[in-house]
C-alpha positions as CSV (number, residue, x, y, z in Angstrom):
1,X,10.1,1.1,14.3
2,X,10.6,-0.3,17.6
3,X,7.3,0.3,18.8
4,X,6.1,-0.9,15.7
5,X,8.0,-4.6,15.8
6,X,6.2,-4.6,19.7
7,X,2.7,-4.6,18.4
8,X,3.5,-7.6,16.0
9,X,5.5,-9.6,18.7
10,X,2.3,-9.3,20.8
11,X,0.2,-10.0,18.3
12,X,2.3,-13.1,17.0
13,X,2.3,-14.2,20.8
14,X,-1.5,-13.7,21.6
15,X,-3.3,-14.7,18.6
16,X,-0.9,-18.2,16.7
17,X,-1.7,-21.1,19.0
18,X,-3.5,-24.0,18.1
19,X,-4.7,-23.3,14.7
20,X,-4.3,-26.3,13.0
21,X,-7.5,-28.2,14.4
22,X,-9.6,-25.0,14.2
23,X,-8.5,-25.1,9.9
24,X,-9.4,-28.7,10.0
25,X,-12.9,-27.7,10.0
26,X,-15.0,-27.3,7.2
27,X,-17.6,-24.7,8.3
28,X,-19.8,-21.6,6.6
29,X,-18.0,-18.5,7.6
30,X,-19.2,-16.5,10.5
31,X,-18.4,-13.0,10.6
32,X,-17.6,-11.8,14.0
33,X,-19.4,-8.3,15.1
34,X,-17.8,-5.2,15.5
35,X,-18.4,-5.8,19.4
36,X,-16.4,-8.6,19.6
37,X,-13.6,-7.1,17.2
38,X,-13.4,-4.7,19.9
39,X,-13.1,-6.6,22.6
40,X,-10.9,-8.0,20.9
41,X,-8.7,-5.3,20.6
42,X,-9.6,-3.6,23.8
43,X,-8.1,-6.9,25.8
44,X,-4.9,-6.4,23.6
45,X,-4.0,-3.0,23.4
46,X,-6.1,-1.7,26.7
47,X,-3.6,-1.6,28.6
48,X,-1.7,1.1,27.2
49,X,-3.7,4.8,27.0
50,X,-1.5,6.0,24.4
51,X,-2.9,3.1,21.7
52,X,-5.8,3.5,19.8
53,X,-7.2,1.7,17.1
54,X,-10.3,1.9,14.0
55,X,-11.9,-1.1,12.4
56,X,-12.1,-0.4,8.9
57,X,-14.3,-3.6,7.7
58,X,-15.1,-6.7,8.2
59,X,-15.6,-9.3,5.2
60,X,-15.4,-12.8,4.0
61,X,-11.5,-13.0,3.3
62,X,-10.5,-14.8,-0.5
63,X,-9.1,-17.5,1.8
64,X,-12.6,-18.9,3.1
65,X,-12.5,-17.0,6.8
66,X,-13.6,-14.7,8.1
67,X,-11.3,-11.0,8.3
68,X,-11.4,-8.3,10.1
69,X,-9.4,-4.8,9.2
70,X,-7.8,-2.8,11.6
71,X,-5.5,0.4,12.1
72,X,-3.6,0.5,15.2
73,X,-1.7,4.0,16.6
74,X,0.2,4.8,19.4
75,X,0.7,8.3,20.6
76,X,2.0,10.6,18.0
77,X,2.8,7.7,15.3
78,X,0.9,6.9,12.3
79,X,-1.6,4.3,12.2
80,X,-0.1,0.8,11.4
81,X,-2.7,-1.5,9.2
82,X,-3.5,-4.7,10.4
83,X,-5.8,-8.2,8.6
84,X,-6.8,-10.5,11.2
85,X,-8.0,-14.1,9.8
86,X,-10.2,-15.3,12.4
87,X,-10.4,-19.4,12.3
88,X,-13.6,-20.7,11.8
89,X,-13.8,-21.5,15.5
90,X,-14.2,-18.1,16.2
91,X,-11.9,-17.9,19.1
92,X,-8.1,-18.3,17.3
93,X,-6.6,-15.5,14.6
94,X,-3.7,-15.0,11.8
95,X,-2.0,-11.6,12.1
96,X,-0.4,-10.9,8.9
97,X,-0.3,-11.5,5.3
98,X,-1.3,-14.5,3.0
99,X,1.5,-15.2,1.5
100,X,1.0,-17.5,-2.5
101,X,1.9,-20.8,-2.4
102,X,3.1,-22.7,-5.7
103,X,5.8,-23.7,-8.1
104,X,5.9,-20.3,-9.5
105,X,3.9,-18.4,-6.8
106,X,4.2,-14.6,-8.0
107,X,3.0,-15.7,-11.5
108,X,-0.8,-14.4,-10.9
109,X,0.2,-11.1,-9.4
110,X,2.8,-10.4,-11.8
111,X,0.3,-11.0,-14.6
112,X,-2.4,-8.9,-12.8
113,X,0.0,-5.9,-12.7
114,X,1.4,-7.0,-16.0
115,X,-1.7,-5.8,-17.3
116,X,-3.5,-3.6,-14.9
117,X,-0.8,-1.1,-14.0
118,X,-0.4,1.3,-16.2
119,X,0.6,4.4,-13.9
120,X,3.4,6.6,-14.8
121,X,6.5,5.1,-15.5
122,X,10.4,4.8,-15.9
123,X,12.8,2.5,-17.6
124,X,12.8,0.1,-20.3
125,X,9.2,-0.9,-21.7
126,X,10.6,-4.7,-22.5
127,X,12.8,-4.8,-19.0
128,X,12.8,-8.3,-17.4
129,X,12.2,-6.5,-13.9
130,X,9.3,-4.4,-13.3
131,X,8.5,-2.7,-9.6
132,X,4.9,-1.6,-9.3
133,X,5.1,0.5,-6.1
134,X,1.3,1.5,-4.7
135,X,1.7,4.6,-2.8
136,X,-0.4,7.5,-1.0
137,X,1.3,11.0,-0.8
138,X,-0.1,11.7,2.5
139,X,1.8,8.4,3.8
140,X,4.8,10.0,5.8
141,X,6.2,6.3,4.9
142,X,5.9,6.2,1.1
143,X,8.0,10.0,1.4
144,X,10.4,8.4,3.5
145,X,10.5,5.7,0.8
146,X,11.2,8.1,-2.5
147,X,14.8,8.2,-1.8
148,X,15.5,4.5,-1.8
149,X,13.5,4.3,-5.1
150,X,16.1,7.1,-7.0
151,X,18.7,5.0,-5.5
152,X,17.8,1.9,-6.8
153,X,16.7,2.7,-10.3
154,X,19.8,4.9,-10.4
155,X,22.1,1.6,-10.0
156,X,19.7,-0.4,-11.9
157,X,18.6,1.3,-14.9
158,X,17.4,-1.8,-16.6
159,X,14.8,-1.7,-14.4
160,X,11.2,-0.6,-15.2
161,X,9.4,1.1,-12.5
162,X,5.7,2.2,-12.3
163,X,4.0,4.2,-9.6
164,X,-0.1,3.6,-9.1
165,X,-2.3,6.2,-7.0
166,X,-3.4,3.5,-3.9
167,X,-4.9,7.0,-1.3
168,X,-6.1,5.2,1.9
169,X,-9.2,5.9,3.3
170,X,-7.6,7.4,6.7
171,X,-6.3,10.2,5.0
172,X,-8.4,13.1,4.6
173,X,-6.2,14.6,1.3
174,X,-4.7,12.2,-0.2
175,X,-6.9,10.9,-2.5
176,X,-7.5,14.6,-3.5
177,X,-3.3,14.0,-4.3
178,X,-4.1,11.3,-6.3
179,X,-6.5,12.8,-8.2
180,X,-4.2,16.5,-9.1
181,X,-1.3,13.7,-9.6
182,X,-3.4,11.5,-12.0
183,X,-4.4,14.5,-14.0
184,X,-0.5,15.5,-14.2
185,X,0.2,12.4,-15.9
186,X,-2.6,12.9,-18.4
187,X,-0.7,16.2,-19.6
188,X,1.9,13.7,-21.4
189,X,4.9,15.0,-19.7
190,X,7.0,12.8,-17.7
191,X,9.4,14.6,-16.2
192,X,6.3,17.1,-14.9
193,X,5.1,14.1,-13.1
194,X,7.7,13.0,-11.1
195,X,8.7,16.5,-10.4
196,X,5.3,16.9,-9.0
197,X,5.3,13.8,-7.0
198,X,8.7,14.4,-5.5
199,X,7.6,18.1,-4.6
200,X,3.9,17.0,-3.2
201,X,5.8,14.3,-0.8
202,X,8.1,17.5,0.2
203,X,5.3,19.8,1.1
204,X,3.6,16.8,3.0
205,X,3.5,18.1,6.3
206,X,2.2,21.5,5.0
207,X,-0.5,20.6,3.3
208,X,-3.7,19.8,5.0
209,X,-7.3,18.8,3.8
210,X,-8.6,22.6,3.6
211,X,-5.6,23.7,1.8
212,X,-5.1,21.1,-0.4
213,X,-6.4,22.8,-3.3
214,X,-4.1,25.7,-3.1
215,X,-1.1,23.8,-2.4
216,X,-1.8,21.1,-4.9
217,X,-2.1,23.5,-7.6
218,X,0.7,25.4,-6.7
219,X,3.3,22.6,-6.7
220,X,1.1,21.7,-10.6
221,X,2.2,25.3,-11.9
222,X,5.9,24.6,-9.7
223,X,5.8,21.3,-12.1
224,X,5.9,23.4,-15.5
225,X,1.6,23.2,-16.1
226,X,-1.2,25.3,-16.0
227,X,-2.0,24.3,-12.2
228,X,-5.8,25.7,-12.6
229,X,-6.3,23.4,-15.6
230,X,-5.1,20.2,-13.4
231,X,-7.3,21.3,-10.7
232,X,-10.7,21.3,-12.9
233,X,-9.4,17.9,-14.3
234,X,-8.8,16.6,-10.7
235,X,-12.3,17.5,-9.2
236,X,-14.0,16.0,-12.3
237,X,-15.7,12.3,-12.2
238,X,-13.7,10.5,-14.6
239,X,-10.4,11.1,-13.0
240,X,-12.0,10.1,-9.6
241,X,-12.7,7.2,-11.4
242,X,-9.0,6.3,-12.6
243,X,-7.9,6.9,-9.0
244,X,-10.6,4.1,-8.0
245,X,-9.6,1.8,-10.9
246,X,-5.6,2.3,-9.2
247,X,-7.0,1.1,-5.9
248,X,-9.1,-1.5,-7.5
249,X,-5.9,-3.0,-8.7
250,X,-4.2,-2.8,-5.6
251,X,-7.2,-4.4,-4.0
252,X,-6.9,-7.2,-6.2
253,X,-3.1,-7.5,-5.1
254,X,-4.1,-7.5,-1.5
255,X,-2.4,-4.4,-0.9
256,X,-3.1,-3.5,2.3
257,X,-0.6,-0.6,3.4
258,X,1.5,2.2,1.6
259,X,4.0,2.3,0.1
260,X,3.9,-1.8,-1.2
261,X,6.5,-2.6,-4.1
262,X,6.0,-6.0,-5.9
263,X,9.3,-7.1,-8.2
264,X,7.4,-8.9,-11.0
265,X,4.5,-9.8,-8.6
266,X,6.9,-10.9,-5.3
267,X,5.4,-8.2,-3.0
268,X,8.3,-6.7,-0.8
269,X,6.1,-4.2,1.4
270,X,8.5,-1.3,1.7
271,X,12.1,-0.9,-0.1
272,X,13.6,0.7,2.8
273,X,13.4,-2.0,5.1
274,X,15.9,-4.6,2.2
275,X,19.3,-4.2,2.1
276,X,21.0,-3.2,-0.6
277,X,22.7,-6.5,-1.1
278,X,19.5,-8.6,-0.9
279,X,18.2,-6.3,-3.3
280,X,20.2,-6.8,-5.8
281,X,20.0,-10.3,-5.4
282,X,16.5,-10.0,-5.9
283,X,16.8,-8.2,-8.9
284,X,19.2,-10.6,-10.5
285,X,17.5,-13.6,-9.7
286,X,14.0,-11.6,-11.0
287,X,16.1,-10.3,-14.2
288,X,16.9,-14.4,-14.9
289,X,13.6,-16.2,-14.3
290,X,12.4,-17.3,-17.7
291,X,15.2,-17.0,-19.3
């Protein structure tokens, strides 16, 4: 974690200064290439061996600049993501997220999920607080994460919580995971699903893209189904293509990293990092807005 804070204090300290004239400008946006990206990076993070990093794309941001997607590691941790906003000068960037802006600011992304995410779920159907969590099982955060969740909904029952498939690209399994984990909630038992989830984030570290399979069908049969019959489901087209409509709604809530948790369409990044009592008075401010 402390490593982790580092890489955004130097990336807060390298990249904020004098951005206000460069917005000023009204300018067609100018990708940069992956060359300068690099160099980018390389000047940096160069200076320490143990740090490596992957550009993942390059686009046209929904805020009118220009955006560049990384992943950074350092030795023997997983890859942090990171959006860099380059100003239309080219030569000044934003690290971080975009947060909305507005008199009721979480309104659009609580609508989108309102509507869109319709993953497995727990709780009240009519609860004033929903918590859509996107999460990858081969993300040694989102595991880390499952424990906070059972805490929570266990003190706040009133809650409705729903769980979406968002597998990122990096990881060579997990949108296999998503897949086995999808089909599992097709079977129309609830209680299978969460047992399956719970025991796939357990088995984490043992499973690996050429056992994934076997292991995945295992813990299906461990979960009270007919594992061979969730396998055949997983590997065919249409579930593939549930698993990409789950991203695509994550993409369209600029999710960017697993696990990401949005309280009626505030987006919290990960649970474990709030304290309990801030939680709650999230919750009961959440629990009373429109009311």
């Amino acid at each position: 974690m402390r490593n982790r804070v580092g890489l955004v204090l130097i990336f807060t300290l390298i990249c904020v200064g004098a951005l206000i004239p460069a917005f000023s400008q009204v300018r067609p946006v100018l990708l940069p290439t992956e060359d300068t990206v690099n160099g980018f990076m390389k000047y940096t993070f160069g200076y320490d061996p143990g740090t490596t990093w992957k550009i993942i794309k390059i686009q046209t941001s929904p805020y009118g600049l220009a955006e560049a997607d990384v992943t950074v590691a350092q030795k023997d941790q997983a890859p942090n993501f990171y959006r860099l906003l380059i100003a239309p000068d080219g030569t000044h960037v934003i690290v971080g997220d975009v947060i909305p802006f507005g008199e009721k600011p979480y309104a659009p992304a609580r609508k989108l999920l309102d509507e869109g995410a319709k993953g497995p779920s727990k709780g009240p159907a009519a609860a004033a607080v929903t918590i859509v969590e996107f999460s990858d099982f081969q993300c040694p955060h989102c595991k880390e994460a499952q424990p906070a969740i059972d805490k929570l909904l266990a003190g706040h029952p009133d809650i409705k919580f729903v769980f979406q498939n968002f597998p990122l690209a990096m990881h060579d399994w997990a949108r296999k995971a998503a897949s086995y984990a999808d089909c599992v909630a097709q079977a129309g038992k609830p209680t299978a699903f969460w047992k399956f989830s719970g025991d796939v984030f357990e088995a984490q570290a043992q499973i690996t893209a050429s056992n994934a399979d076997e292991k995945l069908t295992a813990i299906a049969d461990g979960a009270g189904l007919k594992g061979a019959d969730i396998a055949t489901c997983a590997a065919s087209p249409a579930t593939d293509g549930h698993v990409q409509k789950s991203i695509d709604l994550g993409n369209s809530a600029e999710v960017t990293s697993t696990p990401t948790f949005f309280i009626n369409g505030r987006k919290v990044g990960n649970l474990t990092g709030v304290p309990d009592n801030v939680m709650t008075e999230i919750l009961d401010f959440h629990s009373k807005e429109g009311k």
